[in-house]
N, CA, C and O atoms as a GROMACS GRO file, in nm:
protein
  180
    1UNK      N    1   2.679   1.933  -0.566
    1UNK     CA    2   2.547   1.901  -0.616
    1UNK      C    3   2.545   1.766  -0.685
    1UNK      O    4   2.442   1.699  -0.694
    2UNK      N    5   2.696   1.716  -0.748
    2UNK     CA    6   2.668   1.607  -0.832
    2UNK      C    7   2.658   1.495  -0.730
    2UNK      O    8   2.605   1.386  -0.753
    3UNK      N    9   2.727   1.540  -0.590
    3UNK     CA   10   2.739   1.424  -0.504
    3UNK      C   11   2.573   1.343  -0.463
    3UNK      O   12   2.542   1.227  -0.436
    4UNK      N   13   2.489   1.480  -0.476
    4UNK     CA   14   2.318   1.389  -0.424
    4UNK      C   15   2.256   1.302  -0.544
    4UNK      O   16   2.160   1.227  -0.528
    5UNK      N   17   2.304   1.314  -0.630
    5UNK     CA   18   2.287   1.269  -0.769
    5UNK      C   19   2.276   1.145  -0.776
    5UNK      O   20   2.205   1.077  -0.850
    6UNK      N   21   2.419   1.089  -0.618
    6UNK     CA   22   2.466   0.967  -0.611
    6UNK      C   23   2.420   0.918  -0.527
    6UNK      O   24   2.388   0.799  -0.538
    7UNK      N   25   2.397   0.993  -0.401
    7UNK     CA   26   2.350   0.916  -0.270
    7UNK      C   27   2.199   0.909  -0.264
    7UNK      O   28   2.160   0.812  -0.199
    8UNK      N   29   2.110   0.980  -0.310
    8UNK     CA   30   1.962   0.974  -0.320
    8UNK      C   31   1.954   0.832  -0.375
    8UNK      O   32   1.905   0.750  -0.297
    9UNK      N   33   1.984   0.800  -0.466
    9UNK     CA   34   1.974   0.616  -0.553
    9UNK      C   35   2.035   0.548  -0.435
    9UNK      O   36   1.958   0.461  -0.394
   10UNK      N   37   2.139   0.556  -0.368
   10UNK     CA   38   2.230   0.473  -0.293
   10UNK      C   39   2.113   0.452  -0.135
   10UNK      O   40   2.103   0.339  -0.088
   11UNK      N   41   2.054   0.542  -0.085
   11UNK     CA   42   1.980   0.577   0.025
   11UNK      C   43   1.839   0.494  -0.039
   11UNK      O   44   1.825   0.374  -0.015
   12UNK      N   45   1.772   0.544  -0.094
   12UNK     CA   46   1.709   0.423  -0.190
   12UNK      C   47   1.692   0.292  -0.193
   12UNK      O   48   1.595   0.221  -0.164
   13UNK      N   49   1.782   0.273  -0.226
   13UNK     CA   50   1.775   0.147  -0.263
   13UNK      C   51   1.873   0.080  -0.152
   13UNK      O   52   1.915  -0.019  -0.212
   14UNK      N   53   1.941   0.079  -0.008
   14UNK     CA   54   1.949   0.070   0.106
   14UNK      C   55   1.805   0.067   0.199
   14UNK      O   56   1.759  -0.014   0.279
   15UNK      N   57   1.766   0.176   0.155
   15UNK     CA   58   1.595   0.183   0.222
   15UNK      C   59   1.482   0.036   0.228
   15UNK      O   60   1.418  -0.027   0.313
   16UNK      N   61   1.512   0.032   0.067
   16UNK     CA   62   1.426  -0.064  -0.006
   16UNK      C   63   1.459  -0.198   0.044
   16UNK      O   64   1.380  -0.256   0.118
   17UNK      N   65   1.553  -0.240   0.015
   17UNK     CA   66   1.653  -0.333   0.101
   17UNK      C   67   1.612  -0.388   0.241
   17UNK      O   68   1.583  -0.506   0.260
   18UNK      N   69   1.611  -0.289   0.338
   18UNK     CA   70   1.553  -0.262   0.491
   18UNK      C   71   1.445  -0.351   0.456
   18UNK      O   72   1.443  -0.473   0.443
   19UNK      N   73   1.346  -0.255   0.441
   19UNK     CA   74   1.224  -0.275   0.411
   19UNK      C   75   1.192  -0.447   0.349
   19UNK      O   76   1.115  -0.532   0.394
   20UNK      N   77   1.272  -0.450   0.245
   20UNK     CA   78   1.200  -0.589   0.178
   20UNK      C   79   1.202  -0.710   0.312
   20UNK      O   80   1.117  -0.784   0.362
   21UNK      N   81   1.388  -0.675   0.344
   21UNK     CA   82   1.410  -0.790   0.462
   21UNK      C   83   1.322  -0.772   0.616
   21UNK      O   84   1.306  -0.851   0.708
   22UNK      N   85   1.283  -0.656   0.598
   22UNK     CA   86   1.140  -0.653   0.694
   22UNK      C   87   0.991  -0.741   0.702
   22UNK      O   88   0.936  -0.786   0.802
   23UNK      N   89   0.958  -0.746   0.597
   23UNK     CA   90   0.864  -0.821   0.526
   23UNK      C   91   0.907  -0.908   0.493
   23UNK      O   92   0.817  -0.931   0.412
   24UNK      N   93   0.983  -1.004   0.479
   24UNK     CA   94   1.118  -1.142   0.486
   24UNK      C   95   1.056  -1.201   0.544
   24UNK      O   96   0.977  -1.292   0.520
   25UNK      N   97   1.109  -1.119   0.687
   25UNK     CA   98   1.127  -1.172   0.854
   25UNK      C   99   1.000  -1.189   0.891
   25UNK      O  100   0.957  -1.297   0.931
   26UNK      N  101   0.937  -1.094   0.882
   26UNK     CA  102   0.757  -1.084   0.949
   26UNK      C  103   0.676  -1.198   0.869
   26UNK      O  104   0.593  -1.252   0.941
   27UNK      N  105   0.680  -1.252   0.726
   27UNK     CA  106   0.655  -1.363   0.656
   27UNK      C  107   0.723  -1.495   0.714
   27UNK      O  108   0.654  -1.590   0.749
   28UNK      N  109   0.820  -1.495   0.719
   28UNK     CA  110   0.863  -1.589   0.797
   28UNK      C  111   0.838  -1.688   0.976
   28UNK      O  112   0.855  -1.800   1.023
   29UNK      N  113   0.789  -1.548   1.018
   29UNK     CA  114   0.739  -1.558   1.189
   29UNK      C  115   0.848  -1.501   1.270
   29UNK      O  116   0.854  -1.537   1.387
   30UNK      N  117   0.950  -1.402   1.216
   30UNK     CA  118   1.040  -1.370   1.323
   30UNK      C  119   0.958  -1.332   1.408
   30UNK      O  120   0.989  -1.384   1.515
   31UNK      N  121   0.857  -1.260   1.420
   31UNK     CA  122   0.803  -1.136   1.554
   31UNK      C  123   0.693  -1.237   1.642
   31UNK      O  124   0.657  -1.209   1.756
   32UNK      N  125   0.644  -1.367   1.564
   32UNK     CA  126   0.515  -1.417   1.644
   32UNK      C  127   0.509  -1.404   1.777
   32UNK      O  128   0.407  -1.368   1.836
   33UNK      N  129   0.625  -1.433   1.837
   33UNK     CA  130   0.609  -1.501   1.990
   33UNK      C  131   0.742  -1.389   2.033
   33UNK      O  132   0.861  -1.406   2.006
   34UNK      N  133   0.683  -1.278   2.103
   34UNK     CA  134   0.814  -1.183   2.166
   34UNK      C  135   0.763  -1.208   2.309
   34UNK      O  136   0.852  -1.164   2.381
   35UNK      N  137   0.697  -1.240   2.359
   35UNK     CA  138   0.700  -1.199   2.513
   35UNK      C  139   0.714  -1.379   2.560
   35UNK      O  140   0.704  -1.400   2.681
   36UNK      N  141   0.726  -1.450   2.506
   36UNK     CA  142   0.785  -1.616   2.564
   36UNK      C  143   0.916  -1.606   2.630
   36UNK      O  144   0.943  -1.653   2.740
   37UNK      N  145   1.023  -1.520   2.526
   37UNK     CA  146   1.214  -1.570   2.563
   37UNK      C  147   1.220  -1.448   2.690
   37UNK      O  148   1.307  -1.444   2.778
   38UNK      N  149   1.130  -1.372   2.679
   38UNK     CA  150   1.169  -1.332   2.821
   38UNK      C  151   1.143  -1.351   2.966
   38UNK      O  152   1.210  -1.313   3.062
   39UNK      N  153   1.010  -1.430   2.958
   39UNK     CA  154   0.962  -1.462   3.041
   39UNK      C  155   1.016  -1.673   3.087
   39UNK      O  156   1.014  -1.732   3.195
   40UNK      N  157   1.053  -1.717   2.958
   40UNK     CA  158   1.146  -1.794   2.996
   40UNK      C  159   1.261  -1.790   3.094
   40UNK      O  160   1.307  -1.883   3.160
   41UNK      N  161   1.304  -1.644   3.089
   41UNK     CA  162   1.422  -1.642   3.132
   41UNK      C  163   1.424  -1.641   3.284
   41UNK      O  164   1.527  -1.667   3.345
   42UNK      N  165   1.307  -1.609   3.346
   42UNK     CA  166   1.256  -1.582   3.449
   42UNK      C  167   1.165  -1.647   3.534
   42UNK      O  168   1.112  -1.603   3.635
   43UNK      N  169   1.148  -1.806   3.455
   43UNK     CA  170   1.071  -1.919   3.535
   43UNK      C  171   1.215  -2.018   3.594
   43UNK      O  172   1.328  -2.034   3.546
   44UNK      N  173   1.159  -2.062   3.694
   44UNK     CA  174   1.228  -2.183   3.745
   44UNK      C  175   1.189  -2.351   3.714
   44UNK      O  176   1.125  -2.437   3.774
   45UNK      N  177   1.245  -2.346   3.622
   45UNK     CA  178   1.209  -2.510   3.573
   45UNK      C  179   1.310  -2.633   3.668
   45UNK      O  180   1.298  -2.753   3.646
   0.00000   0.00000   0.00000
């Protein structure tokens, strides 16, 4: 029992973590443009 004591905070704040660097990335413009690099890959220049 003392062990969830530990991992509930640890899961937490791992979670939180996720999350912030989610909202990072999406502030930043990681996601703007997803359908360009694939369709790059697939023209003949």
């Amino acid at each position: 029992m003392s062990a969830i004591f530990l991992l509930i905070p640890i899961a937490l704040v791992l979670g939180g973590a996720f999350v912030a660097l989610f909202v990072w990335a999406v502030g930043r413009g990681q996601f703007d443009d997803l359908d360009d690099a694939p369709e790059r890959m697939l023209r003949d220049d």
